[in-house]
Jmol script that loads the backbone (N, CA, C; Angstrom):
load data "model"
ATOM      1  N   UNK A   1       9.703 -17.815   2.151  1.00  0.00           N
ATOM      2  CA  UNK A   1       8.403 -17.249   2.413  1.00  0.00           C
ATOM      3  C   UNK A   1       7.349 -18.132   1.752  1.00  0.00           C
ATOM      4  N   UNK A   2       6.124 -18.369   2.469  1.00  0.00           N
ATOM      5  CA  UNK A   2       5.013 -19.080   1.594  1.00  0.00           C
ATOM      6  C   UNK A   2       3.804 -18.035   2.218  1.00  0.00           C
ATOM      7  N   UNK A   3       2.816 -18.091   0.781  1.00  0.00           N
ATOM      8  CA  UNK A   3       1.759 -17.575   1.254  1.00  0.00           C
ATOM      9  C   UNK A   3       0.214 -18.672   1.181  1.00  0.00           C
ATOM     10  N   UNK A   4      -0.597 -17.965   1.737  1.00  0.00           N
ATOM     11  CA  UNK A   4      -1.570 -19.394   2.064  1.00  0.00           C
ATOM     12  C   UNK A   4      -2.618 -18.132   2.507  1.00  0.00           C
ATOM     13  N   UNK A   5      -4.551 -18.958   1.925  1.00  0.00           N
ATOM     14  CA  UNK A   5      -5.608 -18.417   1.859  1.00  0.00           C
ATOM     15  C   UNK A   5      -5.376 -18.339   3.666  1.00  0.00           C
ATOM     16  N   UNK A   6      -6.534 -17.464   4.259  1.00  0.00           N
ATOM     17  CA  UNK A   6      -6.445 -17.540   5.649  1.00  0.00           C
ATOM     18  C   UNK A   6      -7.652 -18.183   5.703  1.00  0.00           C
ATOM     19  N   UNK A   7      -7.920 -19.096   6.795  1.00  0.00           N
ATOM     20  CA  UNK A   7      -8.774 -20.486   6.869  1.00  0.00           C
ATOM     21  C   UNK A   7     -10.253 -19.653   7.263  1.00  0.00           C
ATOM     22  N   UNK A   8     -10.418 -18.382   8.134  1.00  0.00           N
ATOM     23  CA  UNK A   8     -10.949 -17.581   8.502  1.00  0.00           C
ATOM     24  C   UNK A   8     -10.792 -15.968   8.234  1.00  0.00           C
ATOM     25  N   UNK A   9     -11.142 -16.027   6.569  1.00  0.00           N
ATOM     26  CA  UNK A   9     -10.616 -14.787   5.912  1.00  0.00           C
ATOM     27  C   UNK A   9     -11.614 -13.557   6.825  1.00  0.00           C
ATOM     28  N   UNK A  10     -11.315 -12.370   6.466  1.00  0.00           N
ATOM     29  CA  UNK A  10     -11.579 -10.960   6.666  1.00  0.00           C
ATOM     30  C   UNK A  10     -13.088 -11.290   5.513  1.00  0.00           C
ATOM     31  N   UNK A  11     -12.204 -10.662   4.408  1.00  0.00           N
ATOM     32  CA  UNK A  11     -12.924 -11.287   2.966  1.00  0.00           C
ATOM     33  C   UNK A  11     -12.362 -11.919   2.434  1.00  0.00           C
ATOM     34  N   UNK A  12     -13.207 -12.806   1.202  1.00  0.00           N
ATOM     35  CA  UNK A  12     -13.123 -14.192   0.617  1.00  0.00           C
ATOM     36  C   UNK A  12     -11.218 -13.600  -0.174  1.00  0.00           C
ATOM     37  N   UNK A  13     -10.121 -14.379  -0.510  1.00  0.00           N
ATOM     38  CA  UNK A  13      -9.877 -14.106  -0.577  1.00  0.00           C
ATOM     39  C   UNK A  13      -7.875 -13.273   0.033  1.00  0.00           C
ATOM     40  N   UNK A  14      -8.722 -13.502   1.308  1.00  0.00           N
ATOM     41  CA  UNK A  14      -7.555 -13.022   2.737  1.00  0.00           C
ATOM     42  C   UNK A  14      -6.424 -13.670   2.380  1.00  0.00           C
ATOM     43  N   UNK A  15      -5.283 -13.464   2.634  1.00  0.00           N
ATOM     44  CA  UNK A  15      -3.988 -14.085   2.182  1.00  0.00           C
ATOM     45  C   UNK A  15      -3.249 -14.057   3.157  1.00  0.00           C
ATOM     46  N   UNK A  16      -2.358 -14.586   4.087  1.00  0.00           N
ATOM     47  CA  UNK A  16      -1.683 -14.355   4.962  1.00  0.00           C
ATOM     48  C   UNK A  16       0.172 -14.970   4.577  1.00  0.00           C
ATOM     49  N   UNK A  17       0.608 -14.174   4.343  1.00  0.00           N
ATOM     50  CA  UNK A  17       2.430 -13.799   4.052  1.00  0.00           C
ATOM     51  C   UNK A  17       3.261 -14.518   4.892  1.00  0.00           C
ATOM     52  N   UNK A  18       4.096 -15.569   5.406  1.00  0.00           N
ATOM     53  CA  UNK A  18       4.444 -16.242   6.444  1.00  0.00           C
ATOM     54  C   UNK A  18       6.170 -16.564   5.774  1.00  0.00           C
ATOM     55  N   UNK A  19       6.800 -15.996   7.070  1.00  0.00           N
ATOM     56  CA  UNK A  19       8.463 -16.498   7.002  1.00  0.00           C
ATOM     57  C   UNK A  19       8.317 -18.265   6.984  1.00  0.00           C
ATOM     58  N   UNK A  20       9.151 -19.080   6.267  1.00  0.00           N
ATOM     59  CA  UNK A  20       9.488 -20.164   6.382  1.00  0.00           C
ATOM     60  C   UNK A  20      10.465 -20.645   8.067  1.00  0.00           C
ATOM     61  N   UNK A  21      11.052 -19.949   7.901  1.00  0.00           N
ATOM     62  CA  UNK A  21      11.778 -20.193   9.517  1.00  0.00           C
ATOM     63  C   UNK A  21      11.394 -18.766  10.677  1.00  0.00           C
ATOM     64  N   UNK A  22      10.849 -19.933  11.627  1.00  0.00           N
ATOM     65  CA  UNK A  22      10.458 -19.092  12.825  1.00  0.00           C
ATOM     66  C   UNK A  22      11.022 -18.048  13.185  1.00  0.00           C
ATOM     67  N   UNK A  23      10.020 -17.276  13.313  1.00  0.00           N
ATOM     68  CA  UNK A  23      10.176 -15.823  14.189  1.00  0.00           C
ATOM     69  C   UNK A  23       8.812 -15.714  14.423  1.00  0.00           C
ATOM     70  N   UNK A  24       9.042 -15.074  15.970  1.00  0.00           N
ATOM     71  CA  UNK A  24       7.182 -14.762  16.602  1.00  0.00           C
ATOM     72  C   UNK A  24       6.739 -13.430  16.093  1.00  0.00           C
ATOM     73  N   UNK A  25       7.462 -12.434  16.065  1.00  0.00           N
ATOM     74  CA  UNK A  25       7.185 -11.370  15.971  1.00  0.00           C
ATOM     75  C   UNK A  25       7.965 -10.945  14.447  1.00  0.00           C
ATOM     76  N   UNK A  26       7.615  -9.814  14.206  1.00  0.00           N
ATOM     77  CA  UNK A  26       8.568  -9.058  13.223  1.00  0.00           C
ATOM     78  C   UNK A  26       9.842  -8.734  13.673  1.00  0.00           C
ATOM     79  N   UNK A  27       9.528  -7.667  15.350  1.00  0.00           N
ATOM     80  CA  UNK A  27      10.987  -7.920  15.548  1.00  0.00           C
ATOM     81  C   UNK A  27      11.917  -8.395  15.909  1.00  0.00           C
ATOM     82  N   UNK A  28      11.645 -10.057  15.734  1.00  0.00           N
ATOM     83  CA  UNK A  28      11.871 -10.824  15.736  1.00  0.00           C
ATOM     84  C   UNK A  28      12.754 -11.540  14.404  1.00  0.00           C
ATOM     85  N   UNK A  29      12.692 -11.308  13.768  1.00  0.00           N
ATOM     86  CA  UNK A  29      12.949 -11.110  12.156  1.00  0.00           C
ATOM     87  C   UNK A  29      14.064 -10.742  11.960  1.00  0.00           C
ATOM     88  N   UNK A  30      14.867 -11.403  11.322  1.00  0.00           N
ATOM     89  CA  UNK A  30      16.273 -11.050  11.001  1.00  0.00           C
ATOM     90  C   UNK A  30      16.292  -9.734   9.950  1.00  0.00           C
ATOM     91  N   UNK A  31      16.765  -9.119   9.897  1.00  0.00           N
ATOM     92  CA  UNK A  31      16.591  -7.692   9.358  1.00  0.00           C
ATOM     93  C   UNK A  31      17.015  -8.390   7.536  1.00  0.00           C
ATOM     94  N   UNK A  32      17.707  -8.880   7.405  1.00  0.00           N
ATOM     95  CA  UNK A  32      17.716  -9.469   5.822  1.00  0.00           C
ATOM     96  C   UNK A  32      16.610 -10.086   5.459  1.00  0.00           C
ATOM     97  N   UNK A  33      15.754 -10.314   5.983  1.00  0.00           N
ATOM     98  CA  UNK A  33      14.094 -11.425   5.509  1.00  0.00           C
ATOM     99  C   UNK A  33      13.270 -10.586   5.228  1.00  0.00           C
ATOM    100  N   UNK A  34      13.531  -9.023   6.439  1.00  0.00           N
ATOM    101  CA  UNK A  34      12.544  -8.196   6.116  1.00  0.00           C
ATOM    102  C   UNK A  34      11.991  -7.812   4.927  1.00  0.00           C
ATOM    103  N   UNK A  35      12.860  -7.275   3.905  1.00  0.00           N
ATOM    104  CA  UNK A  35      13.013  -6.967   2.475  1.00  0.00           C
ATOM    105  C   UNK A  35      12.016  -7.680   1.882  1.00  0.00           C
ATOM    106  N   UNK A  36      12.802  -9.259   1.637  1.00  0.00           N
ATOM    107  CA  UNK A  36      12.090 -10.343   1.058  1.00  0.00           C
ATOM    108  C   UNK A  36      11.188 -10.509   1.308  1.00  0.00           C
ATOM    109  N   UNK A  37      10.147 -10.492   2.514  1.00  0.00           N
ATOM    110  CA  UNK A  37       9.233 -10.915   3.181  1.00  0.00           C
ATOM    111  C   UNK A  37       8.036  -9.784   2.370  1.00  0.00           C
ATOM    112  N   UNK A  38       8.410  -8.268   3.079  1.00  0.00           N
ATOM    113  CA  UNK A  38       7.487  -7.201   2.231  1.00  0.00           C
ATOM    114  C   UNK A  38       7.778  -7.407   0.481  1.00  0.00           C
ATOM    115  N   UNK A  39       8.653  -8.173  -0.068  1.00  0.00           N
ATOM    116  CA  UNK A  39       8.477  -7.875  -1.835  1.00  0.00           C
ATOM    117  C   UNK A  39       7.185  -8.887  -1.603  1.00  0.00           C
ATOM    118  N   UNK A  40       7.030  -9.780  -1.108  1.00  0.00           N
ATOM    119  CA  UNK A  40       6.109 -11.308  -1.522  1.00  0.00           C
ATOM    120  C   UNK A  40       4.947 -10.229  -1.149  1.00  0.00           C
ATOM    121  N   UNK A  41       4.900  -9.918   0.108  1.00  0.00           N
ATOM    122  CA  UNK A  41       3.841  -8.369   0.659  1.00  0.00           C
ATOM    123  C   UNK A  41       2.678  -8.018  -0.172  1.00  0.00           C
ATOM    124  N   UNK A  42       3.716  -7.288  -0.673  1.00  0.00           N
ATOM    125  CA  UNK A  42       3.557  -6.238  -1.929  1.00  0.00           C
ATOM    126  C   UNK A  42       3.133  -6.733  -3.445  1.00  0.00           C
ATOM    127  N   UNK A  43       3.511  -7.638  -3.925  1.00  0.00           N
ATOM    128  CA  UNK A  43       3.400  -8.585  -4.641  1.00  0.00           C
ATOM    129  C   UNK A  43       1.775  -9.038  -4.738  1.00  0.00           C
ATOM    130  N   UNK A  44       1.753  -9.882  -3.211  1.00  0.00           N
ATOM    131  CA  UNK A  44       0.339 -10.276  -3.151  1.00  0.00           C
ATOM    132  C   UNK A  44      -0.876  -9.235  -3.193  1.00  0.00           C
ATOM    133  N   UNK A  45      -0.791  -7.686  -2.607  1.00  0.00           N
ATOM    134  CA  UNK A  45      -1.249  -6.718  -2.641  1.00  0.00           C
ATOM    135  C   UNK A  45      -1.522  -6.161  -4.004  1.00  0.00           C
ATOM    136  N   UNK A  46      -0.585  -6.220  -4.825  1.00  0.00           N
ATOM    137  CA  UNK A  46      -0.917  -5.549  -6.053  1.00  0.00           C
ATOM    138  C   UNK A  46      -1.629  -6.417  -6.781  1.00  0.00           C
ATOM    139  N   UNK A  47      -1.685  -7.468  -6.728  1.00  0.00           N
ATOM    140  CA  UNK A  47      -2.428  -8.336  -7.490  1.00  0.00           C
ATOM    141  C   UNK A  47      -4.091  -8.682  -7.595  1.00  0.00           C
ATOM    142  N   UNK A  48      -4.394  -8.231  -6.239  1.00  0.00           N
ATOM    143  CA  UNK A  48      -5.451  -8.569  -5.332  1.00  0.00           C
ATOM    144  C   UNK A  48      -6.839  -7.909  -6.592  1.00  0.00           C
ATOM    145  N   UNK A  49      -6.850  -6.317  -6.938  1.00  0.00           N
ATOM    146  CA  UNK A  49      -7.814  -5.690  -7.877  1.00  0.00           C
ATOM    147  C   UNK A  49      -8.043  -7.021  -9.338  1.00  0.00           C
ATOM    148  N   UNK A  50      -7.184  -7.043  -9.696  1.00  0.00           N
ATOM    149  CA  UNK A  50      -7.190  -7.538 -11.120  1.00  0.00           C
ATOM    150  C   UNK A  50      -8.074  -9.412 -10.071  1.00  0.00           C
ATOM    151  N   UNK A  51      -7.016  -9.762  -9.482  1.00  0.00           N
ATOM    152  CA  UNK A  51      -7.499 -11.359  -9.540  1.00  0.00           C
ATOM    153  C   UNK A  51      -8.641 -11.629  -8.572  1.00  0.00           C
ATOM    154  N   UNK A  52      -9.523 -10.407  -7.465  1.00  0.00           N
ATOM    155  CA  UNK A  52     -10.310 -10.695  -7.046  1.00  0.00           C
ATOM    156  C   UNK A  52     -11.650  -9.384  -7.407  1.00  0.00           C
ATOM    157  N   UNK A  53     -11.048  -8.609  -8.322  1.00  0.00           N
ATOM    158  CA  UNK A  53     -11.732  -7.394  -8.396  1.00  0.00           C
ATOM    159  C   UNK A  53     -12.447  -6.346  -7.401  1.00  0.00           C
ATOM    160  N   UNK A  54     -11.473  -6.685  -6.154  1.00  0.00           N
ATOM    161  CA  UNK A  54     -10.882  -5.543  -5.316  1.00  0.00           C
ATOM    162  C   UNK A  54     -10.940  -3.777  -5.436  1.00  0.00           C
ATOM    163  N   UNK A  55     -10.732  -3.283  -5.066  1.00  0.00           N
ATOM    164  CA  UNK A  55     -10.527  -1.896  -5.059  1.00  0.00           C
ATOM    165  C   UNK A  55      -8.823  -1.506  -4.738  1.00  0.00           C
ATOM    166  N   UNK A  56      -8.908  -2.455  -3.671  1.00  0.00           N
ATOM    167  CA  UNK A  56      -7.366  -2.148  -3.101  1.00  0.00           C
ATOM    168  C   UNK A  56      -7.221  -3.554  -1.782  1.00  0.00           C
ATOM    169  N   UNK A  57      -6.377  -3.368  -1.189  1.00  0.00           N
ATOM    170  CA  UNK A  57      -6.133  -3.587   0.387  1.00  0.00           C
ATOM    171  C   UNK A  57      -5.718  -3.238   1.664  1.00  0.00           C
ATOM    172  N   UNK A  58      -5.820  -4.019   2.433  1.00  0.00           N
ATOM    173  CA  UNK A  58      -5.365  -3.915   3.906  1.00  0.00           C
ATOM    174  C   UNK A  58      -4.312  -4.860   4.136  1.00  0.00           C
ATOM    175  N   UNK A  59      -3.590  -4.374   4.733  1.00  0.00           N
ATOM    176  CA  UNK A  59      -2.238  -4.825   4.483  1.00  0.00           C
ATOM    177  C   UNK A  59      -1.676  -4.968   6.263  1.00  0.00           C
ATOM    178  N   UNK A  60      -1.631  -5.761   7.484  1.00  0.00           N
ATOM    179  CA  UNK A  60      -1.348  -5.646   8.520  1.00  0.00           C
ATOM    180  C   UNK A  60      -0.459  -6.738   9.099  1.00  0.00           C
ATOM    181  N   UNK A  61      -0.006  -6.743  10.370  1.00  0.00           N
ATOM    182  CA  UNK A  61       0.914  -7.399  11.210  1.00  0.00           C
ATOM    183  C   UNK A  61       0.455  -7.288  12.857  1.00  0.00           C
ATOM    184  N   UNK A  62       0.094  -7.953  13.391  1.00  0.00           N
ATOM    185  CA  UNK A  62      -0.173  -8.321  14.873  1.00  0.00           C
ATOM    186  C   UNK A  62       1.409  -8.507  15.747  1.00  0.00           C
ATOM    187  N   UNK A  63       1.555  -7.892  16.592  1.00  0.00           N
ATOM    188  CA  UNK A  63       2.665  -8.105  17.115  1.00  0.00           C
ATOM    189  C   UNK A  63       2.314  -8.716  18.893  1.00  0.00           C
ATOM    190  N   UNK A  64       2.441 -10.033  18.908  1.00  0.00           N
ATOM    191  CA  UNK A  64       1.871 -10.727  20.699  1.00  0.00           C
ATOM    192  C   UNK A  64       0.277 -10.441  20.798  1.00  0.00           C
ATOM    193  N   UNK A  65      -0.202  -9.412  20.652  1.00  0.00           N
ATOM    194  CA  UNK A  65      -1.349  -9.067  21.087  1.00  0.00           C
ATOM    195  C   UNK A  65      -2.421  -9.237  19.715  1.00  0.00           C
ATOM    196  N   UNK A  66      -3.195 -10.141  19.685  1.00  0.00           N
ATOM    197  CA  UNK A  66      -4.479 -10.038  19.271  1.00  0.00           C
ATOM    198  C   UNK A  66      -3.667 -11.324  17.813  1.00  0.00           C
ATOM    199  N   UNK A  67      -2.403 -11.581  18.153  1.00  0.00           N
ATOM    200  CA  UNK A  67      -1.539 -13.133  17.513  1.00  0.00           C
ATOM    201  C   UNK A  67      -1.840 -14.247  17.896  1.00  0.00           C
ATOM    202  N   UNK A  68      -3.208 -14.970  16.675  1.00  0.00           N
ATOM    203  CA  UNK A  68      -3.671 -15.976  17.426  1.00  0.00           C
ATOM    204  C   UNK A  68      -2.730 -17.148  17.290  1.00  0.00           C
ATOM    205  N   UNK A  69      -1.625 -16.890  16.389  1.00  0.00           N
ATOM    206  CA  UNK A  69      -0.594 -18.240  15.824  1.00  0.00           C
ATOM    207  C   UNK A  69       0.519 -17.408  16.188  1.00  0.00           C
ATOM    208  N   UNK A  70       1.749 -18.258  17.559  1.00  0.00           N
ATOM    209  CA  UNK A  70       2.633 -17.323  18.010  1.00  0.00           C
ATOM    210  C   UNK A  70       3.973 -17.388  16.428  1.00  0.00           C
ATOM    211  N   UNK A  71       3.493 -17.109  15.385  1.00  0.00           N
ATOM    212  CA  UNK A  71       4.379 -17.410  14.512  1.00  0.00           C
ATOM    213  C   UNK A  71       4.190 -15.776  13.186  1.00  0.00           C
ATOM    214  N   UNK A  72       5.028 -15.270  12.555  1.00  0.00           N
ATOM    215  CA  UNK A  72       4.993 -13.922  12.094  1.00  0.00           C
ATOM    216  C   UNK A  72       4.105 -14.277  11.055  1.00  0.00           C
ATOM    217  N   UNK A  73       3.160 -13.505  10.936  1.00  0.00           N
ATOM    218  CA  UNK A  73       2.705 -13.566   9.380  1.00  0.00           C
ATOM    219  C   UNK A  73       1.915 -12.249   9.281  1.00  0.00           C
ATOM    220  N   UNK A  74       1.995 -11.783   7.772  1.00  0.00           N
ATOM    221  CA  UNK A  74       0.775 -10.266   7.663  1.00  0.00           C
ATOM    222  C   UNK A  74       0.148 -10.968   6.690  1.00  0.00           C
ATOM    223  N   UNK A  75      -1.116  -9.643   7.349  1.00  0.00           N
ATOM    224  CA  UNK A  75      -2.560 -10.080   6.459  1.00  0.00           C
ATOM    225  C   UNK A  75      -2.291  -9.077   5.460  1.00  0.00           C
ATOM    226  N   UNK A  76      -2.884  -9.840   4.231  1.00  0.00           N
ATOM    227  CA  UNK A  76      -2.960  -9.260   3.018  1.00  0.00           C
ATOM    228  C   UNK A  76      -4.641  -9.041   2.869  1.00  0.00           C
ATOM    229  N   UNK A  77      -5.864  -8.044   2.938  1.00  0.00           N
ATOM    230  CA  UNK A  77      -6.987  -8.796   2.459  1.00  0.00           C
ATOM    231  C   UNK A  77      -7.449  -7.576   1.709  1.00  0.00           C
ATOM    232  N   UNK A  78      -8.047  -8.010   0.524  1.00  0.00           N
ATOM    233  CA  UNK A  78      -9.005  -7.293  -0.014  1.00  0.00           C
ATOM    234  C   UNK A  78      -9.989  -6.493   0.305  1.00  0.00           C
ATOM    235  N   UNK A  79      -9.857  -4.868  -0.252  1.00  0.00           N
ATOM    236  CA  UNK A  79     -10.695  -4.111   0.156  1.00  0.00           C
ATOM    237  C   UNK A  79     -11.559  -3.327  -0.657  1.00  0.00           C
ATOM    238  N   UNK A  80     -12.710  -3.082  -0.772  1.00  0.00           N
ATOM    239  CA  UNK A  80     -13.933  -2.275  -1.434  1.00  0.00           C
ATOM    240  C   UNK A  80     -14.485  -1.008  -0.674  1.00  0.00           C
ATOM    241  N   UNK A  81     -14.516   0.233  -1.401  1.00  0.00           N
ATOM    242  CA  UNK A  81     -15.191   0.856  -1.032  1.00  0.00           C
ATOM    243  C   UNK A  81     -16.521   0.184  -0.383  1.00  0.00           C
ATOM    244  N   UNK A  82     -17.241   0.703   0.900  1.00  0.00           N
ATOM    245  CA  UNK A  82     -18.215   0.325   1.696  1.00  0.00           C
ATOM    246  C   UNK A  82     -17.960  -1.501   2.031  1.00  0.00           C
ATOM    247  N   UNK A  83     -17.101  -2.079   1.807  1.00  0.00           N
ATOM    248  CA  UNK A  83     -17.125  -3.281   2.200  1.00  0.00           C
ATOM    249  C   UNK A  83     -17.583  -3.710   4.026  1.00  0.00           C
ATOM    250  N   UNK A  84     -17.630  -2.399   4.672  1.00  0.00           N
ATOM    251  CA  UNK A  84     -18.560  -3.014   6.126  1.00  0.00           C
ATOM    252  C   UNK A  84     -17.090  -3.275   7.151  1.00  0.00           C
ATOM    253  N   UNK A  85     -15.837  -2.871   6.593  1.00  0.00           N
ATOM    254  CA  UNK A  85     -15.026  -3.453   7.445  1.00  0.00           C
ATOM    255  C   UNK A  85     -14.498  -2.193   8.386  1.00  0.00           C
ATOM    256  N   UNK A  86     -14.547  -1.780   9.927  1.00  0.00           N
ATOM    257  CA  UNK A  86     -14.490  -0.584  10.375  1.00  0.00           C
ATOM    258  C   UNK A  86     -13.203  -0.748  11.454  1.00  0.00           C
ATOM    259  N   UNK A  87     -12.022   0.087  11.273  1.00  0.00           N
ATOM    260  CA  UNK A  87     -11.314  -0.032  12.134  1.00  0.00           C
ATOM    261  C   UNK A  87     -10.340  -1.274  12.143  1.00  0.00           C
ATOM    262  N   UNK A  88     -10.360  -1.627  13.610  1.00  0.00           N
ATOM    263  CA  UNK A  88      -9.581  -2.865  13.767  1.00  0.00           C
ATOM    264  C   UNK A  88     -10.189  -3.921  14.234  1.00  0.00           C
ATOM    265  N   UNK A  89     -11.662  -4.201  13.987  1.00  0.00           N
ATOM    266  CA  UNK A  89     -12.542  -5.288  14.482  1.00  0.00           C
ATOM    267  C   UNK A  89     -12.690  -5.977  12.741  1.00  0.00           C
ATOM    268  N   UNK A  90     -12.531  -7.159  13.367  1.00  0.00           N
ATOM    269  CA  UNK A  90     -12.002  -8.209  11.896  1.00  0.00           C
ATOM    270  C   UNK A  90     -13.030  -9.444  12.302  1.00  0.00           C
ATOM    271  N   UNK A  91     -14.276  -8.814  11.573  1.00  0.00           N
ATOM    272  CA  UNK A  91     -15.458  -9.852  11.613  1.00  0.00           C
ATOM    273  C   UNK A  91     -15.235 -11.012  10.714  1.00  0.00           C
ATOM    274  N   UNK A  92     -14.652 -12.377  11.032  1.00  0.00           N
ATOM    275  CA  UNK A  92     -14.373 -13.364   9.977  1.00  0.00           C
ATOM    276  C   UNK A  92     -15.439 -14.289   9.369  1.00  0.00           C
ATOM    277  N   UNK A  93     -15.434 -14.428   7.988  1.00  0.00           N
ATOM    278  CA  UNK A  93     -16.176 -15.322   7.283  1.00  0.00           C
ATOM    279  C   UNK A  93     -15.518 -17.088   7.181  1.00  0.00           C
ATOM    280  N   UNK A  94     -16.488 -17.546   6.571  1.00  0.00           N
ATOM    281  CA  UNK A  94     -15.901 -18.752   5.634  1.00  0.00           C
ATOM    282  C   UNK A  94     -16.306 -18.778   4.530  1.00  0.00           C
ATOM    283  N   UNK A  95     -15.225 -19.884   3.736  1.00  0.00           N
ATOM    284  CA  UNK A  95     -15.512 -20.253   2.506  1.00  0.00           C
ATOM    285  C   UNK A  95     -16.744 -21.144   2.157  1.00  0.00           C
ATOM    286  N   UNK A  96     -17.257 -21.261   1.425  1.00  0.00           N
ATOM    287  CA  UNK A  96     -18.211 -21.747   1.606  1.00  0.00           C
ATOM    288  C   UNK A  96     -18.215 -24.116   1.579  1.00  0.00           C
ATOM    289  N   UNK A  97     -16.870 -23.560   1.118  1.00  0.00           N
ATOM    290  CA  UNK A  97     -16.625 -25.471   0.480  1.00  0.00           C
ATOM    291  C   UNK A  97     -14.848 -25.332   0.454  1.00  0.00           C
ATOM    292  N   UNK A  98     -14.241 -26.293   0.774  1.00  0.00           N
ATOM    293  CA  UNK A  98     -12.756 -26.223  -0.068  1.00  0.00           C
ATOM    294  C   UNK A  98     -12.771 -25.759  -1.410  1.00  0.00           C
ATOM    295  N   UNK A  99     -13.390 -25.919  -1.929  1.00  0.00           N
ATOM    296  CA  UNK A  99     -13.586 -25.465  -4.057  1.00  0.00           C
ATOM    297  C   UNK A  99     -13.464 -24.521  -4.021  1.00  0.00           C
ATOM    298  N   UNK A 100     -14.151 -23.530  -3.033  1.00  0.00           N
ATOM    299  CA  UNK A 100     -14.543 -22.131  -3.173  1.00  0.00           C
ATOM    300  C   UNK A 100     -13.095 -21.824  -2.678  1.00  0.00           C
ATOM    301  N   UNK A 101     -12.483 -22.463  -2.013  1.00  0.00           N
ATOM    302  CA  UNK A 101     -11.033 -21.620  -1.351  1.00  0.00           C
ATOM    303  C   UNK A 101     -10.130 -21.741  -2.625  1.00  0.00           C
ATOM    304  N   UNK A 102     -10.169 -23.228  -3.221  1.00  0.00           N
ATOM    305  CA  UNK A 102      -9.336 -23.310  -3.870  1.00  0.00           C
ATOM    306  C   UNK A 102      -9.612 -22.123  -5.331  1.00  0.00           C
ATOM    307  N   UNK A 103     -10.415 -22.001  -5.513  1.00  0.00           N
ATOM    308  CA  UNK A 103     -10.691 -21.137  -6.346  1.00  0.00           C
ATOM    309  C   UNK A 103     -10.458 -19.929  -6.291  1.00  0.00           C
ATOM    310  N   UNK A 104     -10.967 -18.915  -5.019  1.00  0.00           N
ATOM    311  CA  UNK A 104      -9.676 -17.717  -4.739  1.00  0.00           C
ATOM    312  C   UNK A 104      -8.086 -18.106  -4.512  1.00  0.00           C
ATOM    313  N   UNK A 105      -7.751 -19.482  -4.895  1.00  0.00           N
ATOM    314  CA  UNK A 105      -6.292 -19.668  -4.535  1.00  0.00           C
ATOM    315  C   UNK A 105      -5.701 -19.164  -5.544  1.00  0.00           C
ATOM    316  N   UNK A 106      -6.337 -19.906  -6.928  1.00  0.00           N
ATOM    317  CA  UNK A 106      -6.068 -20.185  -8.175  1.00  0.00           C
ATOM    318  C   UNK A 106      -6.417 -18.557  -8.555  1.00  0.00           C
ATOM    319  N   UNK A 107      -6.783 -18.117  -8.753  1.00  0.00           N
ATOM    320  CA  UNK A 107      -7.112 -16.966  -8.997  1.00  0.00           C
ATOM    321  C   UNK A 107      -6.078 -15.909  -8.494  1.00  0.00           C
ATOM    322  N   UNK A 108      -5.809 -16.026  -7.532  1.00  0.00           N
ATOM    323  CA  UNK A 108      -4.471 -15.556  -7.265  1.00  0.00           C
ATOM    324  C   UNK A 108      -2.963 -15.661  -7.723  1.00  0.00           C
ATOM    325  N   UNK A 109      -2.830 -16.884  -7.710  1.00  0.00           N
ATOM    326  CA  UNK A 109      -1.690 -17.376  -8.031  1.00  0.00           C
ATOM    327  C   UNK A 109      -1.352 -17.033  -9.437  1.00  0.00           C
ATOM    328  N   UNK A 110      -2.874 -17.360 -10.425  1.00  0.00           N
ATOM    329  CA  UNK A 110      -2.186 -17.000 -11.821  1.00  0.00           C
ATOM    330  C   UNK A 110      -1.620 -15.668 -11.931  1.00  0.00           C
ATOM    331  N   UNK A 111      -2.682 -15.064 -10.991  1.00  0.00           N
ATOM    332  CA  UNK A 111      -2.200 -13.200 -11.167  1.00  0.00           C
ATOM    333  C   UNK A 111      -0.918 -13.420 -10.955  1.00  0.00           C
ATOM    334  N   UNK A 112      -0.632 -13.767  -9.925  1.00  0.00           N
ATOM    335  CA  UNK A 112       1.292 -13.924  -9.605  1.00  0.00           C
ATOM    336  C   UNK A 112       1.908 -13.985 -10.529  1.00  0.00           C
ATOM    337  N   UNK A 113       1.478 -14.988 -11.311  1.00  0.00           N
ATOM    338  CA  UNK A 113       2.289 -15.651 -12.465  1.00  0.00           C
ATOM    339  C   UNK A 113       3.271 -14.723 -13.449  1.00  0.00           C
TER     340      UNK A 113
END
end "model"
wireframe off; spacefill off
backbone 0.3
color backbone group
């Protein structure tokens, strides 16, 4: 499993969860990866308050439809009370510079640590 900023986050921040060997879909997914796949999940989720000062998250999976990369990955993204985000319409930002990405990277990762 590797995880990686999303190039076109939700909010700053967005994380997207990705199997190392192909599968398009989840159920697609060998039922032993599943496990592994949601600990990294979950992992990145709990971390999110402390290393981006978050409230919580959103936590999702696209299955064919609305999958702009035919390859599995869930969104991890940070969420705030009133943050403006409604439903399932996913208005995307940018970072403002590579620095700025790398900097919610780092910020993350130590939380991992």
């Amino acid at each position: 499993m590797v995880a990686f900023l999303d190039n076109r986050p939700v909010f700053k921040g967005h994380v997207l969860v990705v199997p190392r060997a192909h599968a398009e879909t989840l159920a697609d997914l060998p039922a032993a990866d599943i496990g592994p796949l949601f600990v990294r999940v979950q992992r990145v989720s709990a971390v999110m308050p402390t290393a981006l000062g978050s409230q919580g998250s959103f936590v999702a999976v696209n299955n064919k439809v609305s999958q702009s990369v035919p390859h599995l990955h869930v969104h991890v993204v940070p969420r705030t009370k009133g943050d403006g985000l409604r439903g399932f319409f996913w208005p995307r930002q940018k970072y403002a510079s590579d620095a700025e990405a790398a900097e919610y990277a780092t910020r993350l990762r130590e939380a991992l640590s």
